[in-house]
Chimera marker file (.cmm) of the C-alpha trace (Angstrom):
<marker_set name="trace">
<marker id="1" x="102.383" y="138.567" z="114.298" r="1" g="1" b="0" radius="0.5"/>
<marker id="2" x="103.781" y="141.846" z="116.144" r="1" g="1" b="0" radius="0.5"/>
<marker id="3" x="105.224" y="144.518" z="114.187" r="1" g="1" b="0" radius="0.5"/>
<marker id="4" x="107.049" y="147.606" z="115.713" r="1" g="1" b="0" radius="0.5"/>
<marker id="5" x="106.746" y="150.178" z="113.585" r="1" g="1" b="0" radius="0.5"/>
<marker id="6" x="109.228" y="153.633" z="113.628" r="1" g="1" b="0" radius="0.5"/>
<marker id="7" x="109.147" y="156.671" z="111.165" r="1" g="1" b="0" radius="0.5"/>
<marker id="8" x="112.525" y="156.762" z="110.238" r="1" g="1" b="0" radius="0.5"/>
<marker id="9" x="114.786" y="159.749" z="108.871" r="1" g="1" b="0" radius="0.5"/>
<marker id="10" x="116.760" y="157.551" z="107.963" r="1" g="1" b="0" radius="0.5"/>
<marker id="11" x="117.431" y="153.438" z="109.080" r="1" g="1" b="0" radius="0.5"/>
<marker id="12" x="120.745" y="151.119" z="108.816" r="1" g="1" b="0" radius="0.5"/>
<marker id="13" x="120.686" y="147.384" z="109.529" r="1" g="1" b="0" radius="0.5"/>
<marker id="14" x="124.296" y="145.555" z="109.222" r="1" g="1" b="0" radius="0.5"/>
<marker id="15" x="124.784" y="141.905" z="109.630" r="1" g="1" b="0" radius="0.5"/>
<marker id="16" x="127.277" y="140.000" z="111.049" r="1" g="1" b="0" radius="0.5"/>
<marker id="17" x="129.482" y="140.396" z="107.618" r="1" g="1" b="0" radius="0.5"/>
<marker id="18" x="129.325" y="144.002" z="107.008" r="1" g="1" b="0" radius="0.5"/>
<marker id="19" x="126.281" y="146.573" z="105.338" r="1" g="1" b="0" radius="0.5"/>
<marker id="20" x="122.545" y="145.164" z="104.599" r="1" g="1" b="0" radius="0.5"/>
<marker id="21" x="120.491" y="147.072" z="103.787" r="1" g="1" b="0" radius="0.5"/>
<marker id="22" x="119.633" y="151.106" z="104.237" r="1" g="1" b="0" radius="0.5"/>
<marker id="23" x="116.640" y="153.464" z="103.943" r="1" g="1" b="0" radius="0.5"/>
<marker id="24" x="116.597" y="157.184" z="103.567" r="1" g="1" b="0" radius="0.5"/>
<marker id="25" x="112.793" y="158.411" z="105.148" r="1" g="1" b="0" radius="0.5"/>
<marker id="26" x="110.223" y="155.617" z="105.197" r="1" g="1" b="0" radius="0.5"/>
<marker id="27" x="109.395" y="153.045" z="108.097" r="1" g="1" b="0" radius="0.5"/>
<marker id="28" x="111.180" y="150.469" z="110.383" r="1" g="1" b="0" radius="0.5"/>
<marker id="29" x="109.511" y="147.682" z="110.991" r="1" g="1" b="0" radius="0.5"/>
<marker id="30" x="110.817" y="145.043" z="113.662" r="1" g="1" b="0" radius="0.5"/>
<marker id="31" x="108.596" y="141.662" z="112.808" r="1" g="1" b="0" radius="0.5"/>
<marker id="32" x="107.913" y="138.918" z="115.004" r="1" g="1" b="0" radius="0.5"/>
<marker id="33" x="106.166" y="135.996" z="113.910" r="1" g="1" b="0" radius="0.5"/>
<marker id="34" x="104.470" y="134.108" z="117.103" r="1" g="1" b="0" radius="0.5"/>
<marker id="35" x="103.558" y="130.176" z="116.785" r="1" g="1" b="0" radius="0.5"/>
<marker id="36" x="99.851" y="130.916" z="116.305" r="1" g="1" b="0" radius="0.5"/>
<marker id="37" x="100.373" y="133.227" z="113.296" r="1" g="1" b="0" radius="0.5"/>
<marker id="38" x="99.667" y="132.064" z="109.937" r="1" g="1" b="0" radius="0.5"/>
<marker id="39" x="99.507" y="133.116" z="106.381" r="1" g="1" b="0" radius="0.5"/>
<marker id="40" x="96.566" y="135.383" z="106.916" r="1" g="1" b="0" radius="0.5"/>
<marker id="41" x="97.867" y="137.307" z="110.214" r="1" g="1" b="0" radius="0.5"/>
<marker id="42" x="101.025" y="138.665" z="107.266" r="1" g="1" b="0" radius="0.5"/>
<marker id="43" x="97.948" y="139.368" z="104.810" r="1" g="1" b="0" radius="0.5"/>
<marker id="44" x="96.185" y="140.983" z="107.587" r="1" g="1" b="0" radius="0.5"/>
<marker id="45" x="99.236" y="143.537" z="108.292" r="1" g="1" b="0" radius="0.5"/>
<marker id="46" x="100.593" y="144.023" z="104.718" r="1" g="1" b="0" radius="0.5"/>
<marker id="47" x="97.177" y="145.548" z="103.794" r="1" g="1" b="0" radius="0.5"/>
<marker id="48" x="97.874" y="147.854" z="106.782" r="1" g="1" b="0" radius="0.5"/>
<marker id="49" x="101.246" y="149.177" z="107.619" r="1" g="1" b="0" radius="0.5"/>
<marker id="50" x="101.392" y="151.454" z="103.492" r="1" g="1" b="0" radius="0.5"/>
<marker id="51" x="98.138" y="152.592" z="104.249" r="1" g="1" b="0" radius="0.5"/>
<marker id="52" x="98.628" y="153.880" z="107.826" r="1" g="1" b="0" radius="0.5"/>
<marker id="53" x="98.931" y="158.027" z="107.768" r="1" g="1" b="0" radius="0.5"/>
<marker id="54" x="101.789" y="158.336" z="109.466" r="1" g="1" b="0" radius="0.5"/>
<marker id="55" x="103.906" y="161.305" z="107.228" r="1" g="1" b="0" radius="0.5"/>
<marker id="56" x="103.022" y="164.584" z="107.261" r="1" g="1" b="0" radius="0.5"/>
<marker id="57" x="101.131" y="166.889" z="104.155" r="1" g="1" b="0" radius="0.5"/>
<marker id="58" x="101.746" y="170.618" z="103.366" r="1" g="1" b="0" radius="0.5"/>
<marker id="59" x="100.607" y="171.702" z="106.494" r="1" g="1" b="0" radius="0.5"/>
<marker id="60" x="102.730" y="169.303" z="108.737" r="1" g="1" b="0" radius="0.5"/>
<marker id="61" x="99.440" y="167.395" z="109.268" r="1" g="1" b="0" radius="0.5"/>
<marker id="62" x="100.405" y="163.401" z="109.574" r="1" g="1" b="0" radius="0.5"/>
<marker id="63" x="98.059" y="162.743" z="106.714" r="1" g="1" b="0" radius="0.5"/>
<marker id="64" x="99.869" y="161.020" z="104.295" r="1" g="1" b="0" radius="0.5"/>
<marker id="65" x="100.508" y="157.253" z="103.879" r="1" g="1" b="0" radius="0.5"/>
<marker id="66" x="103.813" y="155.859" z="102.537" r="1" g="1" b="0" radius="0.5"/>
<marker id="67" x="102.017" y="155.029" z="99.502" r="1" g="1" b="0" radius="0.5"/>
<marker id="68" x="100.721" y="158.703" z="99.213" r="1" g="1" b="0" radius="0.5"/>
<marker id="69" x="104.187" y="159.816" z="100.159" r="1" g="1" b="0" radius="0.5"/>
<marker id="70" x="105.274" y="157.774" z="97.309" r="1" g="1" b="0" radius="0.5"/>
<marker id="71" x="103.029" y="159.206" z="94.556" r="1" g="1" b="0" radius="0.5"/>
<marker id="72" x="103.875" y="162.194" z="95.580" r="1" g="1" b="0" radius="0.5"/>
<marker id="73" x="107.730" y="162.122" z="95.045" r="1" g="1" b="0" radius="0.5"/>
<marker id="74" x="106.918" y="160.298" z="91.785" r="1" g="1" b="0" radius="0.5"/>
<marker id="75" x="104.783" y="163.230" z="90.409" r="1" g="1" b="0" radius="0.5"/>
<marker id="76" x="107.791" y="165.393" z="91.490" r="1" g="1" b="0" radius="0.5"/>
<marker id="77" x="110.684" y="163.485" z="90.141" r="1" g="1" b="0" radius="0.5"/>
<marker id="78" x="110.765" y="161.546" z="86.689" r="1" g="1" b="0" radius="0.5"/>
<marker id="79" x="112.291" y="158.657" z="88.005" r="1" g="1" b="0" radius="0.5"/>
<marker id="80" x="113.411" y="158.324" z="91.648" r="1" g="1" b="0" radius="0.5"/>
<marker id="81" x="116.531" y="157.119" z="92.769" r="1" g="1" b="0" radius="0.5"/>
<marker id="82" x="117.406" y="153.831" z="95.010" r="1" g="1" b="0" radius="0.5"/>
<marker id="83" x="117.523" y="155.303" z="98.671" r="1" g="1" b="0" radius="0.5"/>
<marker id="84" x="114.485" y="157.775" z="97.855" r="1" g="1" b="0" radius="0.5"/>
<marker id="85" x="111.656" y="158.025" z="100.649" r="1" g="1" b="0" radius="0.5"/>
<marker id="86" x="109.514" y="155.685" z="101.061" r="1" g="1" b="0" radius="0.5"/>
<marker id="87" x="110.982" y="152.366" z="101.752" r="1" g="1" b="0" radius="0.5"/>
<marker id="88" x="110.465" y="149.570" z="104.670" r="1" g="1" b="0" radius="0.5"/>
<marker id="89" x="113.856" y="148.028" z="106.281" r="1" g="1" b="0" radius="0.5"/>
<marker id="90" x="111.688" y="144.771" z="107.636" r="1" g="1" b="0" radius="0.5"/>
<marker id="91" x="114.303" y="143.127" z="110.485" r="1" g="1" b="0" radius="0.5"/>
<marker id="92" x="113.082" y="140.051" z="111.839" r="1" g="1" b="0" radius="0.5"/>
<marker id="93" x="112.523" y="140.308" z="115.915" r="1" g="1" b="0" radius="0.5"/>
<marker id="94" x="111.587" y="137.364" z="117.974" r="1" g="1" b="0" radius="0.5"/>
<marker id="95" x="112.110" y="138.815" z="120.920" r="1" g="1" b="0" radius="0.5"/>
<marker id="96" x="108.698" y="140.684" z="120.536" r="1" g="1" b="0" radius="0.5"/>
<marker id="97" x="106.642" y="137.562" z="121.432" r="1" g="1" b="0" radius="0.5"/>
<marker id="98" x="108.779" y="137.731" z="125.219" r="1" g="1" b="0" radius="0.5"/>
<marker id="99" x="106.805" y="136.503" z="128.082" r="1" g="1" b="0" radius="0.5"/>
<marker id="100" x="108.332" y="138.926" z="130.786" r="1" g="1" b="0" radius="0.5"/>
<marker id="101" x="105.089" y="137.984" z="133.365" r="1" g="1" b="0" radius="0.5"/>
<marker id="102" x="107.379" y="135.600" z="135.660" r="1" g="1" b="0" radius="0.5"/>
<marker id="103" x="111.130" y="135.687" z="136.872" r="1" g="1" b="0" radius="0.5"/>
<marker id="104" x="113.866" y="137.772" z="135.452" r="1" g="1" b="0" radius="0.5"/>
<marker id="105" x="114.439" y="135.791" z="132.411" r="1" g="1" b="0" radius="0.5"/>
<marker id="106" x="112.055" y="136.586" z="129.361" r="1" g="1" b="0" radius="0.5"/>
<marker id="107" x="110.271" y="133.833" z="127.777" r="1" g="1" b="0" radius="0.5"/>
<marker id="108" x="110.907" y="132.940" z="124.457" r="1" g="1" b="0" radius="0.5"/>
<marker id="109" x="108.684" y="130.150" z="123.743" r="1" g="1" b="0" radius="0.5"/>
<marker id="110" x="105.577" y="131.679" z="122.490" r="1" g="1" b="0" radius="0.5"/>
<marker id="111" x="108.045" y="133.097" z="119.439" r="1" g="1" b="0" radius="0.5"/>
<marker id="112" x="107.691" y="130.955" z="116.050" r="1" g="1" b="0" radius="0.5"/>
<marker id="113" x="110.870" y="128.794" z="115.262" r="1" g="1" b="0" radius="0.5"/>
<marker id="114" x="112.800" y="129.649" z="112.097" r="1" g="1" b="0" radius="0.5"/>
<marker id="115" x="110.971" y="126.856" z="109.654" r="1" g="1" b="0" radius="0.5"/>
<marker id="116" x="107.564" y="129.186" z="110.509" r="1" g="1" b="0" radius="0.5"/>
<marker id="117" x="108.648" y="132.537" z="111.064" r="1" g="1" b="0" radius="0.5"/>
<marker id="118" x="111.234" y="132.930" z="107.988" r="1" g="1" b="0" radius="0.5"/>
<marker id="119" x="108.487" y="131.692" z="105.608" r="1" g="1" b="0" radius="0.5"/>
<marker id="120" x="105.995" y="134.020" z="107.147" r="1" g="1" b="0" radius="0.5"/>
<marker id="121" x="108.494" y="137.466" z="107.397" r="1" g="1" b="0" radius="0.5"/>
<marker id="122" x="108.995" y="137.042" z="103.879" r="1" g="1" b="0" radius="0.5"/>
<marker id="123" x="105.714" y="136.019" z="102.586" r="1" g="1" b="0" radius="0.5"/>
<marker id="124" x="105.098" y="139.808" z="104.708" r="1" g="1" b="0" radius="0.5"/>
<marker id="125" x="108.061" y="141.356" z="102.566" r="1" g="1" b="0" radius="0.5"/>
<marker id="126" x="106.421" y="139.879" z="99.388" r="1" g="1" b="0" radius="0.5"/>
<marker id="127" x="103.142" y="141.256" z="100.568" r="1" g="1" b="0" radius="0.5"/>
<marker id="128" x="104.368" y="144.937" z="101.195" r="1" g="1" b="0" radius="0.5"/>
<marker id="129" x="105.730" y="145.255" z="97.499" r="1" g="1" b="0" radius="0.5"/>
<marker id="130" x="102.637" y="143.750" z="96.440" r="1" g="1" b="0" radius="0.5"/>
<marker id="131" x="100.943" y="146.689" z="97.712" r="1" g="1" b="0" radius="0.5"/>
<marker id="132" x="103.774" y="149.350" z="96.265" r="1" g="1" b="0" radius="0.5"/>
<marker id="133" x="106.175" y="149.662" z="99.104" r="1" g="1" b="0" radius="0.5"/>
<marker id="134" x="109.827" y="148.831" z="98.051" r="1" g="1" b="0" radius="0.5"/>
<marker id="135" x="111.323" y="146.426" z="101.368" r="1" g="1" b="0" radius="0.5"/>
<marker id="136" x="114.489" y="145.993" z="102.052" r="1" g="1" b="0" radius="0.5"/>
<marker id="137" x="115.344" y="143.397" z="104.498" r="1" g="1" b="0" radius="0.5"/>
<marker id="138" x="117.800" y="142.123" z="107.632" r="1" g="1" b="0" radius="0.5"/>
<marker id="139" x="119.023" y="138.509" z="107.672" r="1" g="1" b="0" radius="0.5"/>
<marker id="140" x="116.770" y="136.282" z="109.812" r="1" g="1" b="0" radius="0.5"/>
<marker id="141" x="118.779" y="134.847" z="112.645" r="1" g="1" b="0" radius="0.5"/>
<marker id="142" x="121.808" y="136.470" z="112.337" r="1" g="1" b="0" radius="0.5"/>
<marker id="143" x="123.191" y="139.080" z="114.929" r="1" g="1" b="0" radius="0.5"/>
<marker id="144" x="122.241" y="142.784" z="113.777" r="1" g="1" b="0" radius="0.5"/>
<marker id="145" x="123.650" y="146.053" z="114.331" r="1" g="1" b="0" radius="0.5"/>
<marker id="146" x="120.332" y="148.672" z="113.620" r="1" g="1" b="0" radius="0.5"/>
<marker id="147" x="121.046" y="152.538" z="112.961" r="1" g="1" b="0" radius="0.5"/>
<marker id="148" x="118.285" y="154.639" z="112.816" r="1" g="1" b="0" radius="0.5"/>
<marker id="149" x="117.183" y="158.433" z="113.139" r="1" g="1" b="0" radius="0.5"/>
<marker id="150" x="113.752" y="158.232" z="114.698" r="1" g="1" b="0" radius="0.5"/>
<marker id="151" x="111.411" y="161.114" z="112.983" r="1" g="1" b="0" radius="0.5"/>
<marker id="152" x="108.726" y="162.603" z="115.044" r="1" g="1" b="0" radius="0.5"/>
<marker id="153" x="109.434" y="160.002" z="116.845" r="1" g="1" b="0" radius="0.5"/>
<marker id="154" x="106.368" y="157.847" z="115.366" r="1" g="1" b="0" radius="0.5"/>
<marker id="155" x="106.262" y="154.589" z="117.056" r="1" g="1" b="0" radius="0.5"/>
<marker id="156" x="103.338" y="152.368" z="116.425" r="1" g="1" b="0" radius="0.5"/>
<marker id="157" x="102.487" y="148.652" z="118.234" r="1" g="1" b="0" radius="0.5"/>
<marker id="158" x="100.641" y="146.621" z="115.362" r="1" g="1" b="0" radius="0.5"/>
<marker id="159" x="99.547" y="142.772" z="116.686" r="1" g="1" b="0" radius="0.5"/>
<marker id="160" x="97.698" y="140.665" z="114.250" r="1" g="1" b="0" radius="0.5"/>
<marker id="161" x="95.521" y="139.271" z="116.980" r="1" g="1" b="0" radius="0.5"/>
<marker id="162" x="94.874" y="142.359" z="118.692" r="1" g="1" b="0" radius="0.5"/>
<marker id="163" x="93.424" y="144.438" z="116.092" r="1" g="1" b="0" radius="0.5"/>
<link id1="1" id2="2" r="1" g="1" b="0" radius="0.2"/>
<link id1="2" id2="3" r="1" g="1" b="0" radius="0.2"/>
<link id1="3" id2="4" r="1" g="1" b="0" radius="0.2"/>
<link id1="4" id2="5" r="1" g="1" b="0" radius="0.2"/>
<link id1="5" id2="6" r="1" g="1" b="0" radius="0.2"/>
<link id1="6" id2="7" r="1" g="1" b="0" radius="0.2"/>
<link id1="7" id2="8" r="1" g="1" b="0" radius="0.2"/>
<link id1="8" id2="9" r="1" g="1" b="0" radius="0.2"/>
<link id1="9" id2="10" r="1" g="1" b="0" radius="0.2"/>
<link id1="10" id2="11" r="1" g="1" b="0" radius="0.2"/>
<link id1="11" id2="12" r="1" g="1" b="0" radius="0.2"/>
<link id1="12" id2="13" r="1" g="1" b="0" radius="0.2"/>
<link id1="13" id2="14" r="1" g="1" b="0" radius="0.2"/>
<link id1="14" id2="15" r="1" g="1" b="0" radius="0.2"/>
<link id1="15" id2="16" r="1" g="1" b="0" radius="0.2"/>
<link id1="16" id2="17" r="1" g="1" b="0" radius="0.2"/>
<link id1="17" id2="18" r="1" g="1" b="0" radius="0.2"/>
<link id1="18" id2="19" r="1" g="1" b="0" radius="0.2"/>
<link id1="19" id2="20" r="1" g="1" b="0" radius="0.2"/>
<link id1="20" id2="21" r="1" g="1" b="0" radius="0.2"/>
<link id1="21" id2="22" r="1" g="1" b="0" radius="0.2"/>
<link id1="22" id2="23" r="1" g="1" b="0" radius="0.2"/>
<link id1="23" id2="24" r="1" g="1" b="0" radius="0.2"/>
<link id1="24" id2="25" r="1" g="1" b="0" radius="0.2"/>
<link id1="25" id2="26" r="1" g="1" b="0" radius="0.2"/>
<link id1="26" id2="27" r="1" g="1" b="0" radius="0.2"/>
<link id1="27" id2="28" r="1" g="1" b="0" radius="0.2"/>
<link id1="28" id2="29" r="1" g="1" b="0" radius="0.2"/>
<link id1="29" id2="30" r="1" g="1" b="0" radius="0.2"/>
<link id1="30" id2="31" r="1" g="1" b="0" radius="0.2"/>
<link id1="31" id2="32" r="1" g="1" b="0" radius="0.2"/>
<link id1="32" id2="33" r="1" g="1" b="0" radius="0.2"/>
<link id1="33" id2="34" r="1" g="1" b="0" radius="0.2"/>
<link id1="34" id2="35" r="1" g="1" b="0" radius="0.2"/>
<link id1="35" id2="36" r="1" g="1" b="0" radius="0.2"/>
<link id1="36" id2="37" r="1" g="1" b="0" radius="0.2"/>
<link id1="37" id2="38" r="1" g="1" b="0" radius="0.2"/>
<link id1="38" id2="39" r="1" g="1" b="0" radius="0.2"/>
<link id1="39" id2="40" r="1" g="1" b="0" radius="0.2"/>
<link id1="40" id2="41" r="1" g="1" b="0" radius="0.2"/>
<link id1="41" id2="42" r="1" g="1" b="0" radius="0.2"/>
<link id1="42" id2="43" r="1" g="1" b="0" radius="0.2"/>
<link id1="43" id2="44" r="1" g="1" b="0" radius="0.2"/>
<link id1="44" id2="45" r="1" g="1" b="0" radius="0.2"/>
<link id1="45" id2="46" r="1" g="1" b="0" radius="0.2"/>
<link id1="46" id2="47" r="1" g="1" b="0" radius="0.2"/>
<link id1="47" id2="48" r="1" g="1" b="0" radius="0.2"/>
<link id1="48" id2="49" r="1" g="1" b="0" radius="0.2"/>
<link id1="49" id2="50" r="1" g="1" b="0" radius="0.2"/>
<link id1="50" id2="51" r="1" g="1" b="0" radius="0.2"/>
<link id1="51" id2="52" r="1" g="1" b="0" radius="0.2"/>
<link id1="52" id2="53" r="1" g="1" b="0" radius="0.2"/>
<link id1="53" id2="54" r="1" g="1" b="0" radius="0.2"/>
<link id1="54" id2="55" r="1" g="1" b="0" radius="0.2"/>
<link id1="55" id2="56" r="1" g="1" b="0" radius="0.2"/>
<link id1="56" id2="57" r="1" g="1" b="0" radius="0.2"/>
<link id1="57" id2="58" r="1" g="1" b="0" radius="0.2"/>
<link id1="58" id2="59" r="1" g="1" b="0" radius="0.2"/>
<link id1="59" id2="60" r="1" g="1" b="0" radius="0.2"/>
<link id1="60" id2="61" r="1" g="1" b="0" radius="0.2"/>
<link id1="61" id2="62" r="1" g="1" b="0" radius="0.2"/>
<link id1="62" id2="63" r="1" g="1" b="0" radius="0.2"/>
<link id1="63" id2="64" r="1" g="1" b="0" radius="0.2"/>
<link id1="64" id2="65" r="1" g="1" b="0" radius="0.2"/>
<link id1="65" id2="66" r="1" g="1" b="0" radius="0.2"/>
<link id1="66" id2="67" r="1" g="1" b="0" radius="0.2"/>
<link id1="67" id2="68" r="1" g="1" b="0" radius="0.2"/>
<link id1="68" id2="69" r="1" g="1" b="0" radius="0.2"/>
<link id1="69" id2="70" r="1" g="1" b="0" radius="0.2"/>
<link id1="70" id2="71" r="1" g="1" b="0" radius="0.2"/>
<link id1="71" id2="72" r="1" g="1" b="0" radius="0.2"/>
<link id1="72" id2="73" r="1" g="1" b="0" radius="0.2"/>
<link id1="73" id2="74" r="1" g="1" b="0" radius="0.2"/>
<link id1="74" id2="75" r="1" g="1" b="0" radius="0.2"/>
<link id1="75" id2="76" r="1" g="1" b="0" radius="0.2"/>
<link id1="76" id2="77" r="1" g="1" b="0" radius="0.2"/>
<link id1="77" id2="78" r="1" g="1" b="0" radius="0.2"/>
<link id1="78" id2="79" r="1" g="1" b="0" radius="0.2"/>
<link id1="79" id2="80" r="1" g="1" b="0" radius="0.2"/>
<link id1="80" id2="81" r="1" g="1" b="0" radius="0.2"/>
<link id1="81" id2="82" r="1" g="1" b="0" radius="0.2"/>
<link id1="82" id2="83" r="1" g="1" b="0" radius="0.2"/>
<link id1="83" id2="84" r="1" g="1" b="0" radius="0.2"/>
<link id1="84" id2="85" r="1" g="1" b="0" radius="0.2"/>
<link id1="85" id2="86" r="1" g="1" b="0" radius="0.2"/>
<link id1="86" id2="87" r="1" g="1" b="0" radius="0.2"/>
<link id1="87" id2="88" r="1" g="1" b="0" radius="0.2"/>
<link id1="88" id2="89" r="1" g="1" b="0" radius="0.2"/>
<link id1="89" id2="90" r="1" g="1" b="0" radius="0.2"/>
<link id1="90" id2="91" r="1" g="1" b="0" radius="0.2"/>
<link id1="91" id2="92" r="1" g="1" b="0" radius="0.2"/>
<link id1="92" id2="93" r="1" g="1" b="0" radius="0.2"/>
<link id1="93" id2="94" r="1" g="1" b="0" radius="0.2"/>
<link id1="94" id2="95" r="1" g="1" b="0" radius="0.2"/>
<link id1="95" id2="96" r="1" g="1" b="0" radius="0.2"/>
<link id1="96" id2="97" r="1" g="1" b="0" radius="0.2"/>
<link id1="97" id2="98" r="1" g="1" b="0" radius="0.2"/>
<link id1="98" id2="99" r="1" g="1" b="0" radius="0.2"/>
<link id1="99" id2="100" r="1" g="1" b="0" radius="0.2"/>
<link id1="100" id2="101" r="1" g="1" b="0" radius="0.2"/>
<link id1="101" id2="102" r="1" g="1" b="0" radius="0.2"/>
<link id1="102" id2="103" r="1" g="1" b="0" radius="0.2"/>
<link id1="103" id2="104" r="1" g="1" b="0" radius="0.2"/>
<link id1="104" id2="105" r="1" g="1" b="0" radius="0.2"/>
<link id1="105" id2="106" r="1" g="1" b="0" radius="0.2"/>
<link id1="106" id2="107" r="1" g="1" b="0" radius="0.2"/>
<link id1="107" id2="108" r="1" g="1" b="0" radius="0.2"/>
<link id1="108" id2="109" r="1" g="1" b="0" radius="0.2"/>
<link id1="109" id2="110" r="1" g="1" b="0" radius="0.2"/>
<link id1="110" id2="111" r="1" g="1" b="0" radius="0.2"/>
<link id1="111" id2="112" r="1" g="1" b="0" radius="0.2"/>
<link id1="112" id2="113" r="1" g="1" b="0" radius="0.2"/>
<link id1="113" id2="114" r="1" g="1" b="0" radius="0.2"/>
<link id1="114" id2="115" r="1" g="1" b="0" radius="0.2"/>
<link id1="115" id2="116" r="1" g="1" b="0" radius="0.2"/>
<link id1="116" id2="117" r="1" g="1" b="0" radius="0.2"/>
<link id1="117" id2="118" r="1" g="1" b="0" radius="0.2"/>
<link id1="118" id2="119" r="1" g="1" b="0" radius="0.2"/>
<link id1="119" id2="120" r="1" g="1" b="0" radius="0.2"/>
<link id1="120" id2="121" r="1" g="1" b="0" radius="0.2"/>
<link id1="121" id2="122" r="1" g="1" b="0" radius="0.2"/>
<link id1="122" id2="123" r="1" g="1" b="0" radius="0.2"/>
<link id1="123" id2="124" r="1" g="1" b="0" radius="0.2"/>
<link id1="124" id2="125" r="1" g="1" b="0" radius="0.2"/>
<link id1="125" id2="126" r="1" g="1" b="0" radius="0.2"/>
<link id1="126" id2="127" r="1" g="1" b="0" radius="0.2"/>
<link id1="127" id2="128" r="1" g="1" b="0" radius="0.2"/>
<link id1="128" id2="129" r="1" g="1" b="0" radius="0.2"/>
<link id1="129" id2="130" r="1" g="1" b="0" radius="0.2"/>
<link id1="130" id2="131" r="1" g="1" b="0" radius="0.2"/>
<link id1="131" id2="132" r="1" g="1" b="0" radius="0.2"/>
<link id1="132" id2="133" r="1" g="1" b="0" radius="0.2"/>
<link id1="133" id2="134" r="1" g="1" b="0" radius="0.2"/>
<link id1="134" id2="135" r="1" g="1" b="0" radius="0.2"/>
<link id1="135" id2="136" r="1" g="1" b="0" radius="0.2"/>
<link id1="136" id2="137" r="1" g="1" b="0" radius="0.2"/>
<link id1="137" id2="138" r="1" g="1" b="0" radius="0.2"/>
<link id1="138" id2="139" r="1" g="1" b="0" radius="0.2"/>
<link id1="139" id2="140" r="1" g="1" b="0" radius="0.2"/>
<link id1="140" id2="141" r="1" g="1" b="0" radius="0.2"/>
<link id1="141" id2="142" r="1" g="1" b="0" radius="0.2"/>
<link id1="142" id2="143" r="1" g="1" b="0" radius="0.2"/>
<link id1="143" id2="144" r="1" g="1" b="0" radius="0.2"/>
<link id1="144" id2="145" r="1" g="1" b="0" radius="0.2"/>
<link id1="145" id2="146" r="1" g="1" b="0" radius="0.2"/>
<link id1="146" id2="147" r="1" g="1" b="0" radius="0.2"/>
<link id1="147" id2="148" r="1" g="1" b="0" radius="0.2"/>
<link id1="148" id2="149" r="1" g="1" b="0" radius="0.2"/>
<link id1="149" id2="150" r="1" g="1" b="0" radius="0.2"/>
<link id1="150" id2="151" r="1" g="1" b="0" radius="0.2"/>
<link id1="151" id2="152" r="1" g="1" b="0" radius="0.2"/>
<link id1="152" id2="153" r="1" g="1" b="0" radius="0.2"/>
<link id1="153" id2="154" r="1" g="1" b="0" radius="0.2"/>
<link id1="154" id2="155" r="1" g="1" b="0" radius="0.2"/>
<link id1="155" id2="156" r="1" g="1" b="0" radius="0.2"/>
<link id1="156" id2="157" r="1" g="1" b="0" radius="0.2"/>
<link id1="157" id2="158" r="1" g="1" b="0" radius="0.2"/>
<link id1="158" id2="159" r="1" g="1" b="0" radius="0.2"/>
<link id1="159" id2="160" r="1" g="1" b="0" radius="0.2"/>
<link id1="160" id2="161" r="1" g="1" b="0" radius="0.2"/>
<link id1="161" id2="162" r="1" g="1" b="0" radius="0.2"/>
<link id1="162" id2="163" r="1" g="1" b="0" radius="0.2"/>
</marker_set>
């Protein structure tokens, strides 16, 4: 499983019939599930992605973790409003598993087909809240419009096989 990963300002996925889903400061992950994957490559990167210090402290040190990030605003506020930082928008992207190596035409046939990946993305959403991240989602196979505001920018490469 290959997850993109952005630090977000802010992040906007619309569907095909109008508004999705939107995040205020948190992470954008773009998730695609490759035939190989199974159960324990999601488990593998739920336990990750909240933990990763990606946001920055006091002293504009990236040393914070959305979950940190979270407890902070949570000591700070009584109760935090929807569209508070730190959320994941998880979109489904199957276009990450592209073979590019030959021709002009990318490769699609290493990426999982719906019946595996859909089960797998959201057994990954399920996974994230598990941990304490609240995940907002795309629709899986539908044509997407994202909107986001890149902060830093913070990109990050996460493969399930490769680390």
């Amino acid at each position: 499983m290959r997850v993109l990963l952005q630090r977000v300002r802010e992040a906007e996925v619309r569907c095909s019939g109008g508004h999705r889903a939107a995040i205020s400061r948190g992470l954008l992950l773009l998730a695609g599930v490759e035939r190989a994957d199974q159960e324990e490559d999601a488990r593998f990167l739920a336990g990750r992605i909240p933990h990763l210090r990606l946001f920055p402290d006091a002293h504009g040190v990236m040393n914070l973790s959305l979950l940190d990030m979270n407890r902070q605003e949570a000591g700070s506020h009584a109760s935090a409003p929807a569209g508070e930082p730190g959320q994941i928008l998880l979109v489904s992207q199957f276009t990450l598993h592209a073979d590019t190596r030959r021709g002009r035409r990318p490769y699609y046939g290493n990426a999982a087909p719906p019946e595996q990946a859909v089960p797998l993305l959201d057994l990954l959403g399920e996974l994230l809240r598990q941990e304490g991240a609240p995940v907002l989602t795309g629709a899986f196979g539908d044509h997407m419009d994202i909107q986001l505001c890149a902060d830093g920018p913070v990109t990050l490469l996460l493969d399930s096989r490769a680390l």
